[in-house]
N, C-alpha and C positions, 0 to 999 in steps of 0.2 A: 397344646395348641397356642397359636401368636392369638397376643391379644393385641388390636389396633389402639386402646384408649393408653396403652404405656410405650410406646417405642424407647427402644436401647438409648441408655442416655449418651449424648453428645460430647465426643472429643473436643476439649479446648482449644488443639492443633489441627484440627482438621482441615481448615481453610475453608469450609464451603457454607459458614453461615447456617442459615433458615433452610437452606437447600439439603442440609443433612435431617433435619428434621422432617421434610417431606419426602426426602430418601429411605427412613427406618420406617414412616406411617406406610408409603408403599408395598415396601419387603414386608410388614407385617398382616397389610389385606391380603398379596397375592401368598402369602406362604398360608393364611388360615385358607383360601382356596385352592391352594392344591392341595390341601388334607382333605377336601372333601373324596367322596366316594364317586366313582363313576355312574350315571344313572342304567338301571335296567334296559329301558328303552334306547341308550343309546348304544348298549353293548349289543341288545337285538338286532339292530338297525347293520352295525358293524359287521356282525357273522352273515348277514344275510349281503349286504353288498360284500364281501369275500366268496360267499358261496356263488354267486352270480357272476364276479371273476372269473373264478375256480370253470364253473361251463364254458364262459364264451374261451376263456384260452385253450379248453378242449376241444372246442366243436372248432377251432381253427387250425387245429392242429391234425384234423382227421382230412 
């Protein structure tokens, strides 16, 4: 998992200053949340707006 309190340390050549340093803090909040897990609740929510697709394209198709 990304840990935010260490970001990759900084290219000498980089050219972008302070700007890389809040470039790696970013990459490394959004990379520990996309490791999170999808919640139950949402995957619910999901199947059921599909399945309520899944009719009306049928009942317009009849």
């Amino acid at each position: 998992m990304n840990d935010m309190s260490s970001p990759r340390p900084r290219r000498n050549d980089d050219g972008l200053g302070p700007t890389s340093d809040i470039g790696a803090r970013l990459r490394a909040l959004f990379g520990a949340v996309q490791d999170e897990p999808i919640p139950d609740r949402l995957l619910d929510l999901l199947e059921k707006l599909d399945q309520a697709e899944s009719k009306s394209s049928s009942a317009k198709g009849e």
